[in-house]
N, C-alpha and C positions, 0 to 999 in steps of 0.2 A: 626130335620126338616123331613116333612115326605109327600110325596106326589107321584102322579099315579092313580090307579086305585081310583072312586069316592067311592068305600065301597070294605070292605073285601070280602071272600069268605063265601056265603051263606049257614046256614045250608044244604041244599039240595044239594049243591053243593059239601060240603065238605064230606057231605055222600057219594052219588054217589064216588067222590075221594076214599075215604075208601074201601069201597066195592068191585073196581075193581085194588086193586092193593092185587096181588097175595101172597104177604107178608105177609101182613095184614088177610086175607084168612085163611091160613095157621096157623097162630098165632092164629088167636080166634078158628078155629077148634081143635088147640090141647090143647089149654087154657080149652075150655069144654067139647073135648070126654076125656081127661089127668084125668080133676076132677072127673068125673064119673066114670073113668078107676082105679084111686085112691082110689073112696068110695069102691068097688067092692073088690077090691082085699084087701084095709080095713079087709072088713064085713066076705070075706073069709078064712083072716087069722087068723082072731079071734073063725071062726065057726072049723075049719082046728087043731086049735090048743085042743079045748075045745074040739073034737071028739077022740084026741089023747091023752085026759088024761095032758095032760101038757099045761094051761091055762097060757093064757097071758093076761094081763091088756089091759084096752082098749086105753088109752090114746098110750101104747109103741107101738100099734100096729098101731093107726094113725102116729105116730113118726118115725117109719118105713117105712111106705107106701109113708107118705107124705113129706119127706124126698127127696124120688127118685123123685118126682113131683116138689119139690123147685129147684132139681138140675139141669131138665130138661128146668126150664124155666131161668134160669140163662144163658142156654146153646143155646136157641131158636133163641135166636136174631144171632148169630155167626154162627148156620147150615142154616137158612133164608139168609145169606149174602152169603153165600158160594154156595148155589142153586142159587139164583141169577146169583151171577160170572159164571158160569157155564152154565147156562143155556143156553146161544149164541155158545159155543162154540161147537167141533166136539164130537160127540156122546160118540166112546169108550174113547176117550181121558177122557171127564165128567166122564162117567162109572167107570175109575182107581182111577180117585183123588178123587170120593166119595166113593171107597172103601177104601184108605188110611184113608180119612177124617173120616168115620166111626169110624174105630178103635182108634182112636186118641178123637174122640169125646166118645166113650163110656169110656175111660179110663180115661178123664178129667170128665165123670158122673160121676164114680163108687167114683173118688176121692172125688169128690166136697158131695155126698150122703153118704160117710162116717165120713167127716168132721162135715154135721152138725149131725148127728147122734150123735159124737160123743160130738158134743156141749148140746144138747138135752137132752143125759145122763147124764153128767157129772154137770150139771145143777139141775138134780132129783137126785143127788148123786148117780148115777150108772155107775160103768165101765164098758162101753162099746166094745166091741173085735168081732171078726170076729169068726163065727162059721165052717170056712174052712179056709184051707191056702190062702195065697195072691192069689197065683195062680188061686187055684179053683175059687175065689170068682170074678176075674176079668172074669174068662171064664163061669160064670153063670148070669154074670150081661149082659156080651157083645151078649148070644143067646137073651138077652131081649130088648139089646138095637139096636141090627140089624131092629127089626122089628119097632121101633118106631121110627127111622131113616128112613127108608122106607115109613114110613108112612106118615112123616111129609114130605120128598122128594116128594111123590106121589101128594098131595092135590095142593101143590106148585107147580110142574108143570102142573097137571090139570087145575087151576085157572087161570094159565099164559099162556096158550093155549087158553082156551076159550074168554079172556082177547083179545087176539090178534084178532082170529075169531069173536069177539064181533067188533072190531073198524077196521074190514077189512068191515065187513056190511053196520057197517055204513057209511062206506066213498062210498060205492058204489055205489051211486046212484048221488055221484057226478063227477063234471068234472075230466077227466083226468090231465089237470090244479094243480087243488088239492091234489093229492098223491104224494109223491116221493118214489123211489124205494130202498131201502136197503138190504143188503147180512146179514139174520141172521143165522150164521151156513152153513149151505149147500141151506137153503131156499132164497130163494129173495121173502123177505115179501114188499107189497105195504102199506103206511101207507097217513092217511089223516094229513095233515099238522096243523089243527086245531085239533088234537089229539096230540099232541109233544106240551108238556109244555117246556122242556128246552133240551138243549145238551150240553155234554160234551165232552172235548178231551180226551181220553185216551191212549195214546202212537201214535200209528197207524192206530188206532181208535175213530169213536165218540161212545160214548151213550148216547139213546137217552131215555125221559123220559118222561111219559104221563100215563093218568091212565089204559092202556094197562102193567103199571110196566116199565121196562126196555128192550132195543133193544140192542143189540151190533153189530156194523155195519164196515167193513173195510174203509172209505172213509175217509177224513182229513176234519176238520173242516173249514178250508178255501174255500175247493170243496163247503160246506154244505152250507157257509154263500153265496156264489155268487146266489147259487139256492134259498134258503129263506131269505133272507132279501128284494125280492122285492114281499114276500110274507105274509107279516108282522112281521118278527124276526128280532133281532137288535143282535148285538153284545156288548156283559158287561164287558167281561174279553176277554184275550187271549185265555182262553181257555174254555169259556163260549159263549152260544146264548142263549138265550130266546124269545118264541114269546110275542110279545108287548101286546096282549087282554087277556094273561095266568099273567100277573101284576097287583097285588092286591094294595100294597104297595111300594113305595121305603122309606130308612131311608137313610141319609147320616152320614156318622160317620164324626171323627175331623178330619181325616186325608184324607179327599177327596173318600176314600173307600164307596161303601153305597151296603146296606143289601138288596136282592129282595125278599120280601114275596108274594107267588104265590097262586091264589085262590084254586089249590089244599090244599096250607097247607106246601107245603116244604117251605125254604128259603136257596136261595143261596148267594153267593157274588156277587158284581160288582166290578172294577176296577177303582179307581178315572180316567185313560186313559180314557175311554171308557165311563165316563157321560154325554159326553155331546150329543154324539147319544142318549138321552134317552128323550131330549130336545125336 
C-alpha cells in the first residue's frame, strides 16, 4: 500500500538535494581530484622508475597506484560519517578525535592497500612483500595519508558552511514566524523550517536534517514537536518528526510499521503508534 505525496521527488529536485548536501560534495571531489591524483602519480612512477634504470611494468604500476585509490574509497564513506558527527560539536574537542581518527584511518588504508596488492599479485603470480619494514612503511603511508585526510575534512566542512550560509539566505527574507533557533556548537544558527526535512532524537539531542546536511542541536524532541507541528511537522515515531510537504511517499509494511520516502531521496521509518497522525 503506498500513498502521500501525488509524485516522487523530481529530477530537479533530487539534484538540487545532491548538491547541497556536504557529503556528497566531498565524495565526488575526492572521487575526481583521487582519480587524476592516481593517473599522476601512475605516469610518474613509471617515468621515476625508467629514469632510474630499474623499469617497471605498466599495469604493476597502475596496481600500485590504484590500489591506494580503491582503499581510499572503501574508506570514504566512514571519514564522511565521522566529519559529519563532529562537525556540531566543540572545536578542540573535533580537533583530538580527528587526530586519533586519522591515524586509525591511515592504518586501516595502509592495511586494506596492501591487501589488495597483495591479491593483485598473487593473481599475476607474484609475490608480493614490502620494500621496508612494517614500521617504515606505515610511517610513509600515514605522511601521505594526513594530507588526504585533511583534505577530504577541509571540502566537507567548506561545503557544510556554505550549506548553512546558503539556507540562512534564504530564509531571510522571510518571516520571523518561519525560523527556529538552534545551539549548533558554540553558534546559535537560525534555520527556516521549510528547510528541515526530518529530525531526529539523539540522546539529549535532536538532528536535524535538510539539504543544509545535518545540524546537531541540544533541545529534546518533544520541545521541537510543540514548536513544529503547528507548523507543518508530524510526528512518525518516538523519536522521529518529519515535515508533512518534505513526504514524497509512505509504504505501509504487514506489521503496521510504514517506510517514509522523502523528496530529498532519503527514507526513514514510521511507527505503526504514530500512523494515524499521518491521516
Amino acid at each position: 500500500m503506498t500513498n502521500g505525496g501525488d509524485q516522487g521527488p523530481s529530477g530537479v529536485q533530487a539534484f538540487g538535494q545532491f548538491w547541497r548536501d556536504p557529503r556528497w560534495i566531498a565524495a565526488i571531489t575526492f572521487l575526481v581530484f583521487g582519480f587524476i591524483y592516481m593517473l599522476v602519480n601512475a605516469a610518474s612512477l613509471i617515468d621515476q622508475r625508467r629514469a632510474l634504470g630499474q623499469p617497471i611494468a605498466t599495469s604493476h604500476a597502475w596496481a600500485l597506484e590504484g590500489s591506494s585509490y580503491a582503499a581510499w574509497l572503501l574508506l570514504l564513506p566512514l571519514v564522511l560519517f565521522i566529519a559529519a558527527r563532529l562537525a556540531e560539536g566543540a572545536f578542540w574537542r573535533a580537533v583530538a578525535f580527528h587526530f586519533v581518527t586519522c591515524i586509525f584511518i591511515s592504518l586501516a588504508h595502509s592495511g586494506a592497500m596492501f591487501a589488495i596488492r597483495a591479491v593483485i599479485f598473487l593473481w599475476a603470480g607474484i609475490d608480493y612483500t614490502l620494500s621496508d619494514s612494517v614500521g617504515g612503511y606505515l610511517v610513509f603511508e600515514l605522511r601521505k595519508d594526513v594530507i588526504t585526510y585533511v583534505s577530504i575534512l577541509a571540502v566537507f566542512l567548506i561545503a557544510r558552511h556554505i550549506g548553512v550560509i546558503s539556507a540562512l539566505s534564504r530564509g531571510s527574507d522571510d518571516n520571523s514566524d518561519d525560523l527556529i533557533e538552534v545551539r549548533d556548537g558554540s553558534r546559535v544558527v537560525m534555520l527556516r523550517t521549510g528547510e528541515i526535512d526530518w529530525i531526529g532524537a539523539a540522546g539529549n539531542y535532536v538532528e536535524l536534517h535538510g539539504p543544509f546536511g545535518s545540524v546537531l542541536a541540544r533541545r529534546t524532541l518533544a520541545d521541537l514537536s510543540q514548536e513544529l507541528e503547528p507548523r507543518g511537522f508530524v510526528r512518525v515515531h518516538r523519536s522521529r518528526l518529519v515535515r508533512r510537504s518534505a513526504i514524497a511517499t509512505i509504504t505501509t509494511r504487514q506489521s503496521g510499521d510504514f517506510d517514509i520516502q522523502l523528496r530529498s531521496g532519503e527514507s526513514i521509518v514510521g511507527s505503526r503508534r504514530f500512523r494515524q497522525r499521518l491521516a
